[in-house]
mmCIF file of the C-alpha atoms, coordinates in Angstrom:
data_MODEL
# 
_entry.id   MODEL 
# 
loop_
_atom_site.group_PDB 
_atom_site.id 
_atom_site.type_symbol 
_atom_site.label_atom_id 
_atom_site.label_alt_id 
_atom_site.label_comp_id 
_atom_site.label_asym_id 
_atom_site.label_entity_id 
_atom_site.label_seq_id 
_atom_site.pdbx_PDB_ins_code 
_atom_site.Cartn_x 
_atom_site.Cartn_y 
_atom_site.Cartn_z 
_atom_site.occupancy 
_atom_site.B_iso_or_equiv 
_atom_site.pdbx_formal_charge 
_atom_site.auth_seq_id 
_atom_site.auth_comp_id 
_atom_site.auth_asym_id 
_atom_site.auth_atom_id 
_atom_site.pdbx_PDB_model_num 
ATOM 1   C CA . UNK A 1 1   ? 11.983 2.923  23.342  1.00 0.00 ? 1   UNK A CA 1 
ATOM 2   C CA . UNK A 1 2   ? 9.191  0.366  23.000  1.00 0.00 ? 2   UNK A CA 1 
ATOM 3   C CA . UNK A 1 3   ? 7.709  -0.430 19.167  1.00 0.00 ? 3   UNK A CA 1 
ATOM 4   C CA . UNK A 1 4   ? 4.705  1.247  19.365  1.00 0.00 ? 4   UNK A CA 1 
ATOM 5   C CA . UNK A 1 5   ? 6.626  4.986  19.627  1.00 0.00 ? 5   UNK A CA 1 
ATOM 6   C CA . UNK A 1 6   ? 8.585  4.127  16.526  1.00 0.00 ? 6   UNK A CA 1 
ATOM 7   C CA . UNK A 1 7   ? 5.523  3.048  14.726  1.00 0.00 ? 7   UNK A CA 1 
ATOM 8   C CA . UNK A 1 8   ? 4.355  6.396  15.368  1.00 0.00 ? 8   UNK A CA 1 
ATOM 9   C CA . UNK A 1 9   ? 7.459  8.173  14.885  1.00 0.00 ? 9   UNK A CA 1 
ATOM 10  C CA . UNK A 1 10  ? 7.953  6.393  11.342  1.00 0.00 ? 10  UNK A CA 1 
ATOM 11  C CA . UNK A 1 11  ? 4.210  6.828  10.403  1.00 0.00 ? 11  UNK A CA 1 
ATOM 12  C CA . UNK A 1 12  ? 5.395  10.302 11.202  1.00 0.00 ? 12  UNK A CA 1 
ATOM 13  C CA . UNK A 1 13  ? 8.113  10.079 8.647   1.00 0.00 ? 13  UNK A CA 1 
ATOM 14  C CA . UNK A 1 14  ? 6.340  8.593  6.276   1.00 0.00 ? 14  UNK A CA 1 
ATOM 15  C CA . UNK A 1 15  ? 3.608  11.407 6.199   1.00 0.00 ? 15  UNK A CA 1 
ATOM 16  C CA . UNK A 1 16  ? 6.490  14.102 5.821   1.00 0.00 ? 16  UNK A CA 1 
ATOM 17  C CA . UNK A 1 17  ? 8.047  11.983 2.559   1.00 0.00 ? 17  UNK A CA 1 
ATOM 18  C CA . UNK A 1 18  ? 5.037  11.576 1.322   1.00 0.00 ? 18  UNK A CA 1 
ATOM 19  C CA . UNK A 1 19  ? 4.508  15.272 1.298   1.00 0.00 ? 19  UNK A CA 1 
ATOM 20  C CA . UNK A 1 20  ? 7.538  15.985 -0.278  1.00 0.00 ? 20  UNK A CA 1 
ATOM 21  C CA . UNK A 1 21  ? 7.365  13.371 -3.065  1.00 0.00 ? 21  UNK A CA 1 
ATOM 22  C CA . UNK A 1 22  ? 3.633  15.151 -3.647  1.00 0.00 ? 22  UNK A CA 1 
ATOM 23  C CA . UNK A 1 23  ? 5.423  18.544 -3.896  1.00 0.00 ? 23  UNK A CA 1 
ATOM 24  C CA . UNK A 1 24  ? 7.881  16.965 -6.523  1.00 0.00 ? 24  UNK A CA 1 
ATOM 25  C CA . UNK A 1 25  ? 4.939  15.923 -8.648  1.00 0.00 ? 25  UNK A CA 1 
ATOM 26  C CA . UNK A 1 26  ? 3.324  19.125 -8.219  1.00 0.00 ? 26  UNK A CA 1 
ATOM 27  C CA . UNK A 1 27  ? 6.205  20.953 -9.895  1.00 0.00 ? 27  UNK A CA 1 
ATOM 28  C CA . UNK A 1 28  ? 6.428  18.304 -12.651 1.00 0.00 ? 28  UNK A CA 1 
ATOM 29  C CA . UNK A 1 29  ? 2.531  18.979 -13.507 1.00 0.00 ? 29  UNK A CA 1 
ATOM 30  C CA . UNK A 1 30  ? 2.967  22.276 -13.119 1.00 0.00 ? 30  UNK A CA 1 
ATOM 31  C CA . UNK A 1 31  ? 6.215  22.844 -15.349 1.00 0.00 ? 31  UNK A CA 1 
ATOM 32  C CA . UNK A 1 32  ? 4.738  20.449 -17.945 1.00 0.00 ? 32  UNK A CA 1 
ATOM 33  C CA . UNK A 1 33  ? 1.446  21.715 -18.426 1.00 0.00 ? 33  UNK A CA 1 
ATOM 34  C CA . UNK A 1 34  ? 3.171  25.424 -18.204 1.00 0.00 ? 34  UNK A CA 1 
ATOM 35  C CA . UNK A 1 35  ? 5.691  24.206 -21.249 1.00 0.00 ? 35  UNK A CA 1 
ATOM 36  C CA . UNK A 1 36  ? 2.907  22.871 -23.376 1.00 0.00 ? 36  UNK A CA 1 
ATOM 37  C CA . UNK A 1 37  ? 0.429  25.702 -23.171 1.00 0.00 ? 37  UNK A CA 1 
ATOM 38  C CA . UNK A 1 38  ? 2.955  28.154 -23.658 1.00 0.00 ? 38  UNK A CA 1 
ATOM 39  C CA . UNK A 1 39  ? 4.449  26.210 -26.607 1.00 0.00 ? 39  UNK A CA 1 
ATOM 40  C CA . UNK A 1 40  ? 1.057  25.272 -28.129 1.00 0.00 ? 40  UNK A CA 1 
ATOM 41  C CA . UNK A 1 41  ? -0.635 28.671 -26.952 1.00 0.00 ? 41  UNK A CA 1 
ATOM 42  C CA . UNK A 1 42  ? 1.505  31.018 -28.168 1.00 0.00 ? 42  UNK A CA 1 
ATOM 43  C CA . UNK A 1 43  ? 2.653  31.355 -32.195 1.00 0.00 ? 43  UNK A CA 1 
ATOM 44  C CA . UNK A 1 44  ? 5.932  33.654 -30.720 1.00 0.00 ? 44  UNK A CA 1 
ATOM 45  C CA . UNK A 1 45  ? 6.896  30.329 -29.580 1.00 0.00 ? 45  UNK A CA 1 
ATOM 46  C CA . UNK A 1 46  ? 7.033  28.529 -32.780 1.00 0.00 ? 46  UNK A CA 1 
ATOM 47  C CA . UNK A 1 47  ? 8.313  31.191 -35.159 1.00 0.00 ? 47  UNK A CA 1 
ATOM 48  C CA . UNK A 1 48  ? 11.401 28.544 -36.283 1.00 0.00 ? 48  UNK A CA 1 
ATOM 49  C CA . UNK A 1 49  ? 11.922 25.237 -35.351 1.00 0.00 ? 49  UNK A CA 1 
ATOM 50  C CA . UNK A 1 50  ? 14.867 26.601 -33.188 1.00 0.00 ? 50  UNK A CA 1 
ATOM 51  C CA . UNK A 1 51  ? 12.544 28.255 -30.199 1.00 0.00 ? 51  UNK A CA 1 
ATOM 52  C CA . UNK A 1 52  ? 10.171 24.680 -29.908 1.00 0.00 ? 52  UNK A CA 1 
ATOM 53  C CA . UNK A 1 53  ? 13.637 22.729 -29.859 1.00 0.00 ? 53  UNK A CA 1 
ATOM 54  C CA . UNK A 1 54  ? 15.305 25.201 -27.197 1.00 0.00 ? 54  UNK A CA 1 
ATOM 55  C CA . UNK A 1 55  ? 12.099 25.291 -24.759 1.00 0.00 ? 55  UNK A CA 1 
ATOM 56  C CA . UNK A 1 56  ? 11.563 21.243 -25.138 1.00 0.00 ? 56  UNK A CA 1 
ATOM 57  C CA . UNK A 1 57  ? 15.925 21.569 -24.070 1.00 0.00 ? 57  UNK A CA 1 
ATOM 58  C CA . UNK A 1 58  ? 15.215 23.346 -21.044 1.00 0.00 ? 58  UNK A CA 1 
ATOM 59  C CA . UNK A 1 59  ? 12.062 21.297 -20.573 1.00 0.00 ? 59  UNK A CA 1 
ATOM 60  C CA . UNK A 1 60  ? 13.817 17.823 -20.682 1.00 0.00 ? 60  UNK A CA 1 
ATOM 61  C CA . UNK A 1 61  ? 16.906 19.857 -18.429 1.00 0.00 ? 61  UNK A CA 1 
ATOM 62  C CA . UNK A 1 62  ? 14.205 20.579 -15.841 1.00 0.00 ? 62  UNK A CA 1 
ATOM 63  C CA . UNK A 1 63  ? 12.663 16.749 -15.676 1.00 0.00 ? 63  UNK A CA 1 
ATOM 64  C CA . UNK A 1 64  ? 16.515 14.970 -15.761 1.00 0.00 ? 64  UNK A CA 1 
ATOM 65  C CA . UNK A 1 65  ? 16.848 17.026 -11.999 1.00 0.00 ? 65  UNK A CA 1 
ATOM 66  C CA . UNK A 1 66  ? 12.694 16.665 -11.204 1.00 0.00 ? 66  UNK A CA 1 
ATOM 67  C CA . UNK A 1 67  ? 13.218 13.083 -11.552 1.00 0.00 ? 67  UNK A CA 1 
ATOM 68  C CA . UNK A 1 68  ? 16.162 12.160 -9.629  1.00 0.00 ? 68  UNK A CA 1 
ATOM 69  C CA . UNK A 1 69  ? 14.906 14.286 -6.950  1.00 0.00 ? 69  UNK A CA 1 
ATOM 70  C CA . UNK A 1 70  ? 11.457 12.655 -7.278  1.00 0.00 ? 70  UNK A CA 1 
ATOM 71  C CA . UNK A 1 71  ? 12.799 8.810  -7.391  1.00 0.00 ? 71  UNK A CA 1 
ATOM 72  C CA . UNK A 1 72  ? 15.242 9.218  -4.605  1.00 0.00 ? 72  UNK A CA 1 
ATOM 73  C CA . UNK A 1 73  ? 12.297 10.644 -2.722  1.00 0.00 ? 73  UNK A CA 1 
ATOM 74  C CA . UNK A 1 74  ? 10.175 7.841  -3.669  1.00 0.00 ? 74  UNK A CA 1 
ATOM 75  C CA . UNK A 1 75  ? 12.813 5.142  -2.797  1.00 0.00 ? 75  UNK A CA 1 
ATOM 76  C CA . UNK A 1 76  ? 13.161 6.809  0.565   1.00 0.00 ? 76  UNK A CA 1 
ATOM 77  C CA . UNK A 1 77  ? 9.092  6.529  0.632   1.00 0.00 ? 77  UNK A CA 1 
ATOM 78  C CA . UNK A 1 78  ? 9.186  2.865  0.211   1.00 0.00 ? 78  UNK A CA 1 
ATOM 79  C CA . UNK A 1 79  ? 11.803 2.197  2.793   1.00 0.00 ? 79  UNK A CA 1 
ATOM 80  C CA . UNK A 1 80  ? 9.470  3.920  5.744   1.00 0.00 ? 80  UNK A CA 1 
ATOM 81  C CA . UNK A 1 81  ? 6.631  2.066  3.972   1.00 0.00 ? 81  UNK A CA 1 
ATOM 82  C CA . UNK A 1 82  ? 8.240  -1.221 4.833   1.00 0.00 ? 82  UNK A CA 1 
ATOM 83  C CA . UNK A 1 83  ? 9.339  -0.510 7.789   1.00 0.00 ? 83  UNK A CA 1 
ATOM 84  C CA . UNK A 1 84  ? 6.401  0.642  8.733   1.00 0.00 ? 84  UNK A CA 1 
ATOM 85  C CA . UNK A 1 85  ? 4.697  -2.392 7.495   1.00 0.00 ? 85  UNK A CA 1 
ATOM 86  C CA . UNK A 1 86  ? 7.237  -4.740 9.310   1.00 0.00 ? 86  UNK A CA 1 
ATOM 87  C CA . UNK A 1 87  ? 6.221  -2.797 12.760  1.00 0.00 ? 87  UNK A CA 1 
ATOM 88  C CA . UNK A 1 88  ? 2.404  -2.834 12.081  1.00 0.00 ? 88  UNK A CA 1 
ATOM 89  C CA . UNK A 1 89  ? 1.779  -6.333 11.824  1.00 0.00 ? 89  UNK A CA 1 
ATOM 90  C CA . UNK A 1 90  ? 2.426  -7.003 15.559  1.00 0.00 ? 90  UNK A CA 1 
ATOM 91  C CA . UNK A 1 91  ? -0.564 -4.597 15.844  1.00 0.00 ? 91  UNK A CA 1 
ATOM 92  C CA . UNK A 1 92  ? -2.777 -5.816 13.126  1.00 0.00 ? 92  UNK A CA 1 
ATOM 93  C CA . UNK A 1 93  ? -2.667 -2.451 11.335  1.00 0.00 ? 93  UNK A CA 1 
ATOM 94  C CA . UNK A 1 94  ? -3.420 -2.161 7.806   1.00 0.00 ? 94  UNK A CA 1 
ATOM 95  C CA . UNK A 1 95  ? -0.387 -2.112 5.673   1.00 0.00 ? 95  UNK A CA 1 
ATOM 96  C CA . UNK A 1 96  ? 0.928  1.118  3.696   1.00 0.00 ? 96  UNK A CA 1 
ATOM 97  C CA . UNK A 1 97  ? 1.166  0.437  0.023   1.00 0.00 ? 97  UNK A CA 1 
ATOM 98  C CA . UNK A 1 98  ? 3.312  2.181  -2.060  1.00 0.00 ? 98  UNK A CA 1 
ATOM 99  C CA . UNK A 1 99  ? 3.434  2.168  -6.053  1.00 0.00 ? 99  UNK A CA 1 
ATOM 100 C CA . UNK A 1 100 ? 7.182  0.841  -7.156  1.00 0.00 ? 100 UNK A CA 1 
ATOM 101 C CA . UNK A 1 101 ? 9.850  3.088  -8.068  1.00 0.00 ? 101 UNK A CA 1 
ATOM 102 C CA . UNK A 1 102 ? 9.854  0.994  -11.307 1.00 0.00 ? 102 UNK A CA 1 
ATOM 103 C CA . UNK A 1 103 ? 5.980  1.684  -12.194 1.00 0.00 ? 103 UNK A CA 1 
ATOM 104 C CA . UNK A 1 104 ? 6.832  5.502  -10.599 1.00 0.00 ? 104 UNK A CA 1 
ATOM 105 C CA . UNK A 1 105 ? 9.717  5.507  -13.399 1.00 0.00 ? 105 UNK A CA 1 
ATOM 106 C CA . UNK A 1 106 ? 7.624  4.301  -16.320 1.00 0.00 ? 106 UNK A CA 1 
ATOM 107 C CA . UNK A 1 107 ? 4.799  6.646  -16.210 1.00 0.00 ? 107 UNK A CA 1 
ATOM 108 C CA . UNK A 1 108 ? 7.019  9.769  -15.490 1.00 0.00 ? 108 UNK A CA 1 
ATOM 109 C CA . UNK A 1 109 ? 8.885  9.016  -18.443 1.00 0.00 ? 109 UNK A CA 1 
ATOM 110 C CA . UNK A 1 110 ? 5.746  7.942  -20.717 1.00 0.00 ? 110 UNK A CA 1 
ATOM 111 C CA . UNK A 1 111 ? 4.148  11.861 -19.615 1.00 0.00 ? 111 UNK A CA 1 
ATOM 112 C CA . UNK A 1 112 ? 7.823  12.825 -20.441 1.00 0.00 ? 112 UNK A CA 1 
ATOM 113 C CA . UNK A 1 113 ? 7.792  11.353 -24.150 1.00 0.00 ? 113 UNK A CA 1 
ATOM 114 C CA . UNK A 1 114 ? 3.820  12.352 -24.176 1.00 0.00 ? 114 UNK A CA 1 
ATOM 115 C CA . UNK A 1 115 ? 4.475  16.407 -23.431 1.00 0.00 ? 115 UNK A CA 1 
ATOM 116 C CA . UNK A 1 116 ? 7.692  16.397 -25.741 1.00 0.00 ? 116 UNK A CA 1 
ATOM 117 C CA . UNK A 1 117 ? 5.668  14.528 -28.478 1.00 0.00 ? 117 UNK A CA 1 
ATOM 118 C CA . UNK A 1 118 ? 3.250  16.818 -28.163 1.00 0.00 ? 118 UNK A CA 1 
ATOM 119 C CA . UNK A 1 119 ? 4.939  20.107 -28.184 1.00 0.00 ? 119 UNK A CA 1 
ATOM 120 C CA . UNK A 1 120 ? 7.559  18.988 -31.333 1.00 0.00 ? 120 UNK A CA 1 
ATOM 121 C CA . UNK A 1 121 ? 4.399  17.792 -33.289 1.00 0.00 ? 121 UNK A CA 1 
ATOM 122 C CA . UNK A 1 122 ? 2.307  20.789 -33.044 1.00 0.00 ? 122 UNK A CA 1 
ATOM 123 C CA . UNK A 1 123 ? 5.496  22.986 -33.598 1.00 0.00 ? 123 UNK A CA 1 
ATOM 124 C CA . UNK A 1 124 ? 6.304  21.231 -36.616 1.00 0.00 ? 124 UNK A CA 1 
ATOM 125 C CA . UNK A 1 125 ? 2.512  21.536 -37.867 1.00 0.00 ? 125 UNK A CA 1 
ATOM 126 C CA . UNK A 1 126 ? 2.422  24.846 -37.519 1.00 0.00 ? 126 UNK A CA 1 
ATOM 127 C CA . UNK A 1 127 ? 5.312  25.896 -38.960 1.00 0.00 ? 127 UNK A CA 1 
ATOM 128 C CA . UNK A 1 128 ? 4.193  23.620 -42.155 1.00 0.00 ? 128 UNK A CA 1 
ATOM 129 C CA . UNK A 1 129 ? 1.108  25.145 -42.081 1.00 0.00 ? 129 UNK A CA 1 
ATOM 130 C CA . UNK A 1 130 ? 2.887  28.809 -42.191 1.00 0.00 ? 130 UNK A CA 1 
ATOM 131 C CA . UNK A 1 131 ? 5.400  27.395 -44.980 1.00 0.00 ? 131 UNK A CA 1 
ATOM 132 C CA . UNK A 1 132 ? 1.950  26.266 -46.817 1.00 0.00 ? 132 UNK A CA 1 
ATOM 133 C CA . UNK A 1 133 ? -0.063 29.940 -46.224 1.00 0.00 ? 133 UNK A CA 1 
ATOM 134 C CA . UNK A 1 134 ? 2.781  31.393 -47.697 1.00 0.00 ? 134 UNK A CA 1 
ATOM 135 C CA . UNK A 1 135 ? 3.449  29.493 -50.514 1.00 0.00 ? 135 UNK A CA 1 
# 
């Protein structure tokens, strides 16, 4: 097999990662936005303390197994990226560049903190506010 099929063949790859590291963000947006509207949309959800606390629990449950999918994906990502980028330069093709896993780590767990934040905080407002109405 000469280089220039494997270029293509891990260009391939790379394509069919990248996919599936979009679909793992996807979910993530998805989910999150999905938690925080619910949380902050709906009163039901914020009748005690206890239902805010239990949905941010199954919230943080769902991220701990979105990100280890997502980094491992990522990691994969950058491996094809280099390779890739190893096999191009023969060819004077541009180069693939990928964000690090460690940059990848930071913001997911900044949007993490962010959309917990968030949902606690306007939880606890509102149930002060209720406390406050009724006394």
């Amino acid at each position: 097999m000469d280089n220039s099929v494997n270029l293509v063949e891990i260009f391939q790859m790379f394509q069919a990662q990248y996919s599936q590291v979009d679909k793992l963000w996807n979910y993530f947006g998805v989910v999150s936005l999905a938690v925080a509207g619910f949380t902050i949309g709906n009163e039901k959800a914020t009748r005690t303390i206890k239902e805010p606390i239990a949905i941010v629990i199954g919230y943080l449950a769902f991220c701990v197994g979105n990100y280890t999918a997502l980094i491992y994906s990522h990691k994969f990502l950058v491996v094809l990226a280099n390779r890739y980028n190893e096999k191009a330069c023969s060819y004077s093709l541009n180069h693939l560049k990928v964000i690090t896993v460690e940059r990848v780590s930071v913001f997911y767990i900044l949007v993490v903190i962010t959309f917990t934040l968030t949902i606690l905080v306007v939880s606890y407002s509102r149930l002060k506010l209720k406390q406050h109405d009724k006394g």
